[in-house]
MIDOSE-1310 file (N, C-alpha, C; in nm, 2 decimals, decimal comma, always signed):
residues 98
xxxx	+7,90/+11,29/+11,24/+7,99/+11,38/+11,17/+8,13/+11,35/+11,20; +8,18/+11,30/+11,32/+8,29/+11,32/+11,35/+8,34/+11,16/+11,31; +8,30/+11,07/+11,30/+8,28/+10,96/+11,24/+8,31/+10,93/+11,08; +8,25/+11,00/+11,04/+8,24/+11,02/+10,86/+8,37/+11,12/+10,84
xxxx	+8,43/+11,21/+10,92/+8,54/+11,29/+10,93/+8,67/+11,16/+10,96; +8,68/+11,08/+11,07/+8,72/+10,98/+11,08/+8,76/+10,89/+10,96; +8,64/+10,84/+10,91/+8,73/+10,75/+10,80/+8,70/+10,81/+10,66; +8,69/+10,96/+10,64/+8,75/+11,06/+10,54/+8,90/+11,02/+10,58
xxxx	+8,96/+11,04/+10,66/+9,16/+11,04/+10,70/+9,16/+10,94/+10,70; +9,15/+10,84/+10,70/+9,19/+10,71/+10,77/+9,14/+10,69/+10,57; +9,09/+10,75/+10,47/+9,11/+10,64/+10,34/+9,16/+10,78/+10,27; +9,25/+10,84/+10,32/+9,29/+10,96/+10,26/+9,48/+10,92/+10,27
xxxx	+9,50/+10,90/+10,11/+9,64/+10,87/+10,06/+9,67/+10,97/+10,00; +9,84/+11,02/+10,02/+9,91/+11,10/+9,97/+9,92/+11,04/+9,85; +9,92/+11,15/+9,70/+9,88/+11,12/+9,57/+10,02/+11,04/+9,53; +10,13/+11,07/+9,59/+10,24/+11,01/+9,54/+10,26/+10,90/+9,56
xxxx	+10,22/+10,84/+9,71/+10,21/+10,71/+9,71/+10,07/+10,62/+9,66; +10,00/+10,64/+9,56/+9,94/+10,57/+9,49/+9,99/+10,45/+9,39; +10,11/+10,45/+9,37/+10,18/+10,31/+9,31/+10,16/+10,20/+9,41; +10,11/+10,23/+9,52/+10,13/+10,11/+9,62/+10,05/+10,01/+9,62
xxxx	+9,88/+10,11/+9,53/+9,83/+10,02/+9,54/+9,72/+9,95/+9,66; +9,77/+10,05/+9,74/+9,75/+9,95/+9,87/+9,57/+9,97/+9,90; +9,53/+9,90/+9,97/+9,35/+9,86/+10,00/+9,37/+9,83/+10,16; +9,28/+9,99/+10,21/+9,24/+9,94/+10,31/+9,14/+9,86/+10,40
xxxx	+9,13/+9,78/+10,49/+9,00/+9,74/+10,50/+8,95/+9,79/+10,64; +8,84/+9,80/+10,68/+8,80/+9,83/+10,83/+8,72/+9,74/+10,86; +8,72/+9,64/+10,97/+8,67/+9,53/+11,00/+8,65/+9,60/+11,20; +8,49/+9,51/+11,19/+8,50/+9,49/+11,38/+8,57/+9,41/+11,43
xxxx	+8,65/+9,41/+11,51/+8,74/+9,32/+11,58/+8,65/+9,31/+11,77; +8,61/+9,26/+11,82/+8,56/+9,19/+11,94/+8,61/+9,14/+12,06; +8,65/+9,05/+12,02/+8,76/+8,95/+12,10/+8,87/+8,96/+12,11; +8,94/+9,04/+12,17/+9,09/+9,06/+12,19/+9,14/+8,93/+12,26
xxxx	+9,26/+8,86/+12,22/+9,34/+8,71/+12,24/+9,40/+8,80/+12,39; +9,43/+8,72/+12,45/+9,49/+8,68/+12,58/+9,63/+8,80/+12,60; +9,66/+8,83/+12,50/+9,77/+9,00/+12,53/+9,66/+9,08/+12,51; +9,51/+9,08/+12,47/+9,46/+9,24/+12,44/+9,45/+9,26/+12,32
xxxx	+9,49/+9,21/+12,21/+9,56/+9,24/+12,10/+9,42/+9,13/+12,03; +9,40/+9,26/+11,88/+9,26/+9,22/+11,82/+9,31/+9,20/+11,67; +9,26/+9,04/+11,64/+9,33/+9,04/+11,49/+9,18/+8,97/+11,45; +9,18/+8,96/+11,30/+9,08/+8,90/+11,18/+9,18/+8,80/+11,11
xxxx	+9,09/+8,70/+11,13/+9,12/+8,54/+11,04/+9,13/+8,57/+10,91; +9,24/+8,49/+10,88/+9,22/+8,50/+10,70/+9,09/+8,40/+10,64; +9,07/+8,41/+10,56/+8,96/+8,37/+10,48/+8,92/+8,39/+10,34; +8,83/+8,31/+10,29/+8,80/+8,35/+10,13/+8,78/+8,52/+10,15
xxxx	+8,77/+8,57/+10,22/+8,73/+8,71/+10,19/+8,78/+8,80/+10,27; +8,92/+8,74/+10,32/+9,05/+8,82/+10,37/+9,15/+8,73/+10,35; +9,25/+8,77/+10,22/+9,34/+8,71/+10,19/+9,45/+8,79/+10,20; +9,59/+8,67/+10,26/+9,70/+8,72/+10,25/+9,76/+8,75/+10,11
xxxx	+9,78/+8,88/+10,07/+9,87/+8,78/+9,92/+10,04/+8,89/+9,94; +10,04/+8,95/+10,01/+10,22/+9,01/+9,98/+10,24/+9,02/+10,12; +10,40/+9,01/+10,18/+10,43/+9,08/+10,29/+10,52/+9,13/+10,23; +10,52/+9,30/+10,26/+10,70/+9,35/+10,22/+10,78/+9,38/+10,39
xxxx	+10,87/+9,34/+10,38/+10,95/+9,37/+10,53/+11,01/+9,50/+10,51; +11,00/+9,59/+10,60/+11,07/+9,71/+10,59/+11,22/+9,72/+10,60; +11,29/+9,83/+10,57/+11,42/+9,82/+10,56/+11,50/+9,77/+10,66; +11,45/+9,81/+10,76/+11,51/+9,81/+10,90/+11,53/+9,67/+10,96
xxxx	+11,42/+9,61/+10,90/+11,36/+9,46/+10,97/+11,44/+9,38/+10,95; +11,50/+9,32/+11,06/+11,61/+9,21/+11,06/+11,54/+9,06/+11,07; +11,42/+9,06/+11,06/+11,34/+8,93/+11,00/+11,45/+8,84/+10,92; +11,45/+8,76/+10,87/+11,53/+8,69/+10,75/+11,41/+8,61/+10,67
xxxx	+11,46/+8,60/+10,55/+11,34/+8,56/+10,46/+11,31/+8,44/+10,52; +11,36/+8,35/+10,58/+11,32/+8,23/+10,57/+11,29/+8,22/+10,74; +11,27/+8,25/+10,81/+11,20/+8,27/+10,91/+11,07/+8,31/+10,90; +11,06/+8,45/+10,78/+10,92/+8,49/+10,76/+10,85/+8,35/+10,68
xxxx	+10,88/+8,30/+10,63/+10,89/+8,14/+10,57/+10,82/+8,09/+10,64; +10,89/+8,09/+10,77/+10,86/+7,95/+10,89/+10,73/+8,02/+10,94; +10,69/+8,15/+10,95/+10,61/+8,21/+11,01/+10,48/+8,20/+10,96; +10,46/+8,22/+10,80/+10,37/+8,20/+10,70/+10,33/+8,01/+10,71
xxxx	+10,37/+7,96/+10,73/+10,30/+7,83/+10,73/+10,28/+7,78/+10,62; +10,18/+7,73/+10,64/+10,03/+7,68/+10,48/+10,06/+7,82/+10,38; +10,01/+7,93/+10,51/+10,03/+8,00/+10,38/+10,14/+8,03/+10,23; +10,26/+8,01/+10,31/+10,35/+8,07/+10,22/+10,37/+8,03/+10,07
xxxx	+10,31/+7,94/+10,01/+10,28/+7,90/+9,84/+10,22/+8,03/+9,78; +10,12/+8,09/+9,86/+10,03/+8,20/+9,79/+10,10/+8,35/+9,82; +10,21/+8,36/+9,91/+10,20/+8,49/+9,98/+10,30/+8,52/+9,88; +10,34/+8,68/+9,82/+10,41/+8,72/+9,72/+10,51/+8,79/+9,90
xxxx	+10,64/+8,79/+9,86/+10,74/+8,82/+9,98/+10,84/+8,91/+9,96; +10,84/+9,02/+9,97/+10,97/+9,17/+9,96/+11,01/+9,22/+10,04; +11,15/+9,29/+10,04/+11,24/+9,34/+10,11/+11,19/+9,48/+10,07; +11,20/+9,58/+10,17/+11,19/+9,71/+10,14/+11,37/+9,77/+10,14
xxxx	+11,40/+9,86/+10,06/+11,53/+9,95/+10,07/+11,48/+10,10/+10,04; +11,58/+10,17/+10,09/+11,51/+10,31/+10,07/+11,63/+10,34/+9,94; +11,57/+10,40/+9,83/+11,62/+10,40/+9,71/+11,77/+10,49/+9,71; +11,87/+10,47/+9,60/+11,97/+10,54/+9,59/+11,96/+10,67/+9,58
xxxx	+11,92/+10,73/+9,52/+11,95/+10,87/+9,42/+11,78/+10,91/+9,47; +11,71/+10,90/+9,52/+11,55/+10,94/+9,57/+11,50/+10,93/+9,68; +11,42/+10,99/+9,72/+11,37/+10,98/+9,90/+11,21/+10,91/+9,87; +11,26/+10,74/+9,83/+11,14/+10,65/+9,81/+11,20/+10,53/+9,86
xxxx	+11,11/+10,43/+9,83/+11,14/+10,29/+9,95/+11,12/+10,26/+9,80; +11,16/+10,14/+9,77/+11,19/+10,05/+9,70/+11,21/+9,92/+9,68; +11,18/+9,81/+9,61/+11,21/+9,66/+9,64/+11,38/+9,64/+9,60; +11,36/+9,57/+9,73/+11,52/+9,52/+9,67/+11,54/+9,39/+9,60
xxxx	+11,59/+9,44/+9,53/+11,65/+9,34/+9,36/+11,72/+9,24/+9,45; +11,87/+9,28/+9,45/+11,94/+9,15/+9,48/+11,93/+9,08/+9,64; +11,88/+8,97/+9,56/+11,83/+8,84/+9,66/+11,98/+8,81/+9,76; +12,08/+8,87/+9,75/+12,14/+8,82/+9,84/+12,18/+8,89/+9,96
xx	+12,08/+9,07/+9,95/+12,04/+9,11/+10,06/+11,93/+9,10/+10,15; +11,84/+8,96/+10,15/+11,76/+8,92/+10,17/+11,74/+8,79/+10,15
């Protein structure tokens, strides 16, 4: 019960942010790498396809570039801004803030 209560919340989205779109996945993770820290390989049947950087994130596009590898031909890449006149996050348009 408390299990099935669990990932009730964990796939429970506020209705407003439904433009996002977003999919979550729950995978077993095993082997924690040498910090402790538990990630899943990409693969045919875990694909990168967007990063958006949050507003805040002083990443620069072309670092996330260097970061993405191979991958970066496939990965779609955005800047988050938090919008003018609304209390929403937004992509930001001009490329020369990013």
């Amino acid at each position: 019960a408390a299990q099935q209560k669990f990932i009730q919340m964990m796939n429970t989205k506020f209705q407003h942010w439904q433009y996002e779109n977003e999919v979550r996945l729950f995978a077993s993770l095993t082997d924690p790498d040498p910090r402790g820290l538990y990630f899943a390989e990409f693969s045919l049947d875990l694909v990168l396809a967007e990063v958006i950087v949050g507003h805040r994130c002083s990443l620069s596009r072309r670092a996330l570039e260097g970061h993405l590898g191979d991958l970066r031909a496939a990965v779609s890449l955005k800047k988050a801004r938090l919008a003018f006149n609304t209390y929403e996050v937004v992509g930001q348009q001009n490329k020369a803030h990013w």
